[in-house]
C-alpha positions as CSV (number, residue, x, y, z in Angstrom):
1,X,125.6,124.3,94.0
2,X,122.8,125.2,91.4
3,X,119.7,126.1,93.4
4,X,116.5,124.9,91.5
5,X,113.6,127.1,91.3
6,X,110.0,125.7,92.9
7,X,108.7,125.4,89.6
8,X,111.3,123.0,88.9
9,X,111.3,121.5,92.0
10,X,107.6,120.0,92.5
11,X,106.9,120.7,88.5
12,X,105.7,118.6,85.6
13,X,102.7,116.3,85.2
14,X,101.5,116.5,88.6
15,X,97.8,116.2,87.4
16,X,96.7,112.7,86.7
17,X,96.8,111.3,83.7
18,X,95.1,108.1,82.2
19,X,97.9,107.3,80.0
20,X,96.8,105.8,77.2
21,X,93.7,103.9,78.8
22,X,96.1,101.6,80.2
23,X,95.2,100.5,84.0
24,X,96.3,102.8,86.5
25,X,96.0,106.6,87.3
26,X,100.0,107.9,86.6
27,X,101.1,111.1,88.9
28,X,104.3,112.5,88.2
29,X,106.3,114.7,90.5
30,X,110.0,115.8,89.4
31,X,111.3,117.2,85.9
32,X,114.6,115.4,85.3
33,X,116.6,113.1,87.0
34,X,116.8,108.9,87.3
35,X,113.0,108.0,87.4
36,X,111.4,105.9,90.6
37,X,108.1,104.1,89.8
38,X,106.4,103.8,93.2
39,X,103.7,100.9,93.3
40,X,101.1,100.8,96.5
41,X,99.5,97.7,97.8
42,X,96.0,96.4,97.5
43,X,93.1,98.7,97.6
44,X,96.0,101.6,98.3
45,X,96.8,105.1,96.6
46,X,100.1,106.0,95.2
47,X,99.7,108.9,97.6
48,X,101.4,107.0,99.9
49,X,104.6,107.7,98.6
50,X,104.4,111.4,98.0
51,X,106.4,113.1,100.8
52,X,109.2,111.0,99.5
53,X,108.5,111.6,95.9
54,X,108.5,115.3,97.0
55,X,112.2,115.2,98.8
56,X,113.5,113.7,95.3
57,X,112.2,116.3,93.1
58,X,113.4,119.0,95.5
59,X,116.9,116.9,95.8
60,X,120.1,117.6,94.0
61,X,120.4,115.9,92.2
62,X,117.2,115.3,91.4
63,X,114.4,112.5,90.6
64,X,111.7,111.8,88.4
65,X,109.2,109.8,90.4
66,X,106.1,108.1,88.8
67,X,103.6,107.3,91.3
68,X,101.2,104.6,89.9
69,X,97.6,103.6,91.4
70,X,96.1,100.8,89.6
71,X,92.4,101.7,88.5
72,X,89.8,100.3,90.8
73,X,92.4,101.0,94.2
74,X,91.3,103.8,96.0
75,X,88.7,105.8,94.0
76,X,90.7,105.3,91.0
77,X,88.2,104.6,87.8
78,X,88.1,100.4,87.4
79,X,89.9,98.9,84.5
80,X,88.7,96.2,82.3
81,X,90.4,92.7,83.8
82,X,90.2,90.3,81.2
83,X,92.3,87.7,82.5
84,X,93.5,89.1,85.7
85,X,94.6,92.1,87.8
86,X,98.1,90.7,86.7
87,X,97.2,90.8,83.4
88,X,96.3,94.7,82.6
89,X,98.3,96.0,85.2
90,X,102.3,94.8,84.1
91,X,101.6,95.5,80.1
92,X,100.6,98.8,81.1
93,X,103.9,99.5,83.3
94,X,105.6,98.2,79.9
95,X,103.9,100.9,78.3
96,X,105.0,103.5,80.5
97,X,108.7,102.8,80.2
98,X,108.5,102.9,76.5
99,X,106.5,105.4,76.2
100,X,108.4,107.7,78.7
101,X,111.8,106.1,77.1
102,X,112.7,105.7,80.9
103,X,116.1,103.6,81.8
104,X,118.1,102.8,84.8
105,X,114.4,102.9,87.0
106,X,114.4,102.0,90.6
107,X,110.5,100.3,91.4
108,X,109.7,100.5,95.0
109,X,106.8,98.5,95.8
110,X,104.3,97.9,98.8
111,X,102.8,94.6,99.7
112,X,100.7,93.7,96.6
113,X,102.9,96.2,94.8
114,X,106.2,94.7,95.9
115,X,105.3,91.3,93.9
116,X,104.4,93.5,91.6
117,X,107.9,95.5,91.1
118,X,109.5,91.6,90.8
119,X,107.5,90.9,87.8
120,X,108.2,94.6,86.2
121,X,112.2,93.8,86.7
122,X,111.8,90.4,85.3
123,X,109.6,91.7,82.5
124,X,112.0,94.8,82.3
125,X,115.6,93.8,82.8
126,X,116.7,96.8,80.0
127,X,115.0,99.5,81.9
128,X,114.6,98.7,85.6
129,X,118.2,99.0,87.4
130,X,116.7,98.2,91.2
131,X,114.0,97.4,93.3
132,X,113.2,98.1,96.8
133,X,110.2,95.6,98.3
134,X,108.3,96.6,101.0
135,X,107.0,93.8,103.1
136,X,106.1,91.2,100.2
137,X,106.6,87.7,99.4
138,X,107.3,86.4,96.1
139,X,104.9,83.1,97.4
140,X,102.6,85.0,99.5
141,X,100.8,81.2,100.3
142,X,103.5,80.7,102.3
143,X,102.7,83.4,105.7
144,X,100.0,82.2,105.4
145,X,99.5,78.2,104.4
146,X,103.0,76.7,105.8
147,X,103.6,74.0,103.3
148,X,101.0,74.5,100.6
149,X,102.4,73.5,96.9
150,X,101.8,76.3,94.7
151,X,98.6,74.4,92.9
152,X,96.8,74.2,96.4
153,X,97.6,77.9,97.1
154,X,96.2,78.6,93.4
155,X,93.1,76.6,94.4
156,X,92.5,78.6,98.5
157,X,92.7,81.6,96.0
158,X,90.2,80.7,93.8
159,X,88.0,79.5,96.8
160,X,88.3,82.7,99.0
161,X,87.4,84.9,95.9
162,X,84.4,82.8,95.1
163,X,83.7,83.4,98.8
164,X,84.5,87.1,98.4
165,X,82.3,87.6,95.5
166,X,78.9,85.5,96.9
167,X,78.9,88.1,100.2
168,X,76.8,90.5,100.5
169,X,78.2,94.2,100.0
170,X,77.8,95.0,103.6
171,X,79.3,91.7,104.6
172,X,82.6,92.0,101.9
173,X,83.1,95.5,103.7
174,X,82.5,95.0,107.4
175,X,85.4,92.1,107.0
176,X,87.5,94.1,104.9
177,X,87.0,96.8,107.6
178,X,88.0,94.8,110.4
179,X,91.6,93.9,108.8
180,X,92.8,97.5,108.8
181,X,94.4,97.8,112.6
182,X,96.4,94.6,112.0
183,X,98.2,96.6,108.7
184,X,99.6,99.8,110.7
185,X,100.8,100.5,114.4
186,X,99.9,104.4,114.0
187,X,96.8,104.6,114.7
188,X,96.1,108.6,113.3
189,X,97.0,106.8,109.8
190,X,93.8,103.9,109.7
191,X,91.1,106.8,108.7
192,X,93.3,107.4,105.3
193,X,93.4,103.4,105.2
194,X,89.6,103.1,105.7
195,X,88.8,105.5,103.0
196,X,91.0,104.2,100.7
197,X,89.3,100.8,101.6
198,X,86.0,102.0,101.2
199,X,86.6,103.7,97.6
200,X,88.3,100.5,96.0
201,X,86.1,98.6,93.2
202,X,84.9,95.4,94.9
203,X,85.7,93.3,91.8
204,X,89.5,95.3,91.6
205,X,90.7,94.2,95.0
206,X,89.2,90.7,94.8
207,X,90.5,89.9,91.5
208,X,94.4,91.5,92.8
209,X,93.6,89.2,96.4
210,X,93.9,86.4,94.1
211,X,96.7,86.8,91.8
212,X,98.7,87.7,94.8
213,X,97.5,85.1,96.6
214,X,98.0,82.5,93.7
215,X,101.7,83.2,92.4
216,X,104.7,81.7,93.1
217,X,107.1,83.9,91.8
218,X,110.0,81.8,93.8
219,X,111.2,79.9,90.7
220,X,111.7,83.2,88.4
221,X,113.7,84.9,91.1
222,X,117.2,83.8,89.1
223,X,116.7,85.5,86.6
224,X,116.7,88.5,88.3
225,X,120.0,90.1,88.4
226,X,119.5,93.8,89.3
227,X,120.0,94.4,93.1
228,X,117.1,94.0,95.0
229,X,116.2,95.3,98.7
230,X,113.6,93.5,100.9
231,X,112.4,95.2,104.2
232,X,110.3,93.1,106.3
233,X,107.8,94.3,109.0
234,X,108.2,92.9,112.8
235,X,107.0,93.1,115.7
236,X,105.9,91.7,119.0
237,X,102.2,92.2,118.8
238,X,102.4,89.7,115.7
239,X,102.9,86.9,117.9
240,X,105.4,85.6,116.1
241,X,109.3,85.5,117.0
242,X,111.7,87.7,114.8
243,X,113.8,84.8,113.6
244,X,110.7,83.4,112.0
245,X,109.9,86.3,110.1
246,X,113.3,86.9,109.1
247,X,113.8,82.8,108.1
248,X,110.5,82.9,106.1
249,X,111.9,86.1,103.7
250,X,115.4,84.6,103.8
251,X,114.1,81.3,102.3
252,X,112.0,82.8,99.9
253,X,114.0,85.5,98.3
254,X,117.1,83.1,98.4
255,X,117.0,82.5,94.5
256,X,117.6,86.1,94.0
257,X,121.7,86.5,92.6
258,X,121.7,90.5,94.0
259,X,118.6,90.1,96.4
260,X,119.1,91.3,100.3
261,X,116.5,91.2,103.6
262,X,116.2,93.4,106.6
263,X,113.7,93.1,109.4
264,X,112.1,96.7,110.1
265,X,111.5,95.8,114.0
266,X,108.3,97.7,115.7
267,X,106.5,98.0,112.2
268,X,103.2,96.7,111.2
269,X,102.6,95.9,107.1
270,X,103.0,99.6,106.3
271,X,106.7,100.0,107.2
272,X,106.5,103.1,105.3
273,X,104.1,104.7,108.0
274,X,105.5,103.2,111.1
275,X,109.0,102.8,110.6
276,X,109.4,106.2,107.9
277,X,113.1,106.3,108.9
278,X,113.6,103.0,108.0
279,X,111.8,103.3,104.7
280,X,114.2,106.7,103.8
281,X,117.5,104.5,104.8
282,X,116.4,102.1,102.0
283,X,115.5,104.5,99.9
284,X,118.1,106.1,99.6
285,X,120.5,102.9,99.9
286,X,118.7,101.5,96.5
287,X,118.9,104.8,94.7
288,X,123.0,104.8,95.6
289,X,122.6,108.2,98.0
């Protein structure tokens, strides 16, 4: 077996890049291979996903991985939003696949991200080959508003980010603040979430909270044919049975043709963190292993 030297291994493009002025900070580990895009959730850094962008470069055979941080998350420099988070952030993915000439891409997303990976195979069918979503919902409304119509979720969205954007700073980040033990069980891993917290653009993570929080991305789910994995996080402390959990994903991924869910049991929202073993399993299972 060909041994690959450390240059090649963990080479290439490992300093950002702005790409173009398009909406996101672009770090590439890996010099040839299939490419993985790896998309974080709100107000989080694509160096979430390095250890395992790391193992794919060094890998044989190898993997190109793309790890994307849309500007304002993070420390990342904001990005104009016109019409929406939405709205700079999926054009510029478009860019990158074109630009890059990239083909047969796996998209793992996070959360925020993992909605986000949908719309990039939807917008993408040509180029992305599979997507691996990390405890998201294609209708986010309903965890949280059982029974809302997708024009009342549209309208709490608006609402909570009119809310969001009246608070004072102190107020927006003492709330924001108090959120983060409910997102991961290991505890050691909350000081990297505050800071990344902290360092996201107030007007970024409000204007991302609503998109999310306003799409229904339920009805475009048929038209996605490329294979699609879905881990959702469980666990006791939620207060909320298994079966519910894993009824809620099954009903709303059930439009997906080539779309699957597992529950990741003893796992907070970052599966990634809690349940790493899990996460490689997936991993590996979309990128065929």
């Amino acid at each position: 077996m060909r041994t690959k030297t450390l240059a090649a291994m963990l080479a290439t493009l490992l300093a950002a890049t702005s790409f173009a002025g398009q909406p996101m900070r672009i770090d590439q580990l890996g010099a040839a291979g299939p490419p993985v895009l790896f998309i974080p959730g709100l107000n989080s850094h694509a160096d979430l996903w390095q250890p395992w962008a790391e193992k794919l470069a060094s890998a044989e055979p190898g993997h190109r991985s793309f790890l994307i941080t849309p500007a304002g998350f993070a420390g990342v420099t904001p990005y104009k939003l016109g019409d929406g988070f939405h709205a700079g952030l999926l054009p510029g993915l478009s860019a990158l696949l074109e630009a890059e000439d990239l083909h047969n891409v796996t998209v793992v997303g996070h959360s925020a991200g993992g909605l986000v990976a949908l719309m990039l195979a939807h917008r993408e069918p040509e180029r992305v080959r599979s997507v691996l979503v990390v405890d998201s919902l294609p209708f986010l409304a309903g965890l949280f508003m059982p029974g809302a119509t997708p024009q009342q979720a549209a309208d709490q969205a608006a609402a909570m980010a009119q809310q969001m954007t009246a608070s004072s700073e102190s107020a927006y980040r003492e709330q924001q603040a108090m959120t983060l033990p409910t997102y991961a069980k290991t505890s050691t891993f909350l000081s990297t979430l505050q800071a990344w917290s902290a360092e996201s653009d107030r007007a970024t993570s409000i204007a991302a909270f609503k998109d999310t929080l306003a799409t229904d991305f339920r009805p475009v789910l048929p038209e996605i044919t490329q294979p699609v994995l879905v881990l959702a996080a469980w666990d006791a402390a939620m207060g909320v049975p298994k079966d519910h959990i894993d009824a809620l994903y099954t009903v709303q991924y059930d439009g997906l043709p080539n779309g699957s869910v597992r529950i990741v049991a003893d796992s907070f929202h970052f599966v990634v963190i809690d349940q790493p073993t899990a996460f490689d399993d997936a991993l590996a299972e979309v990128l065929g292993r």
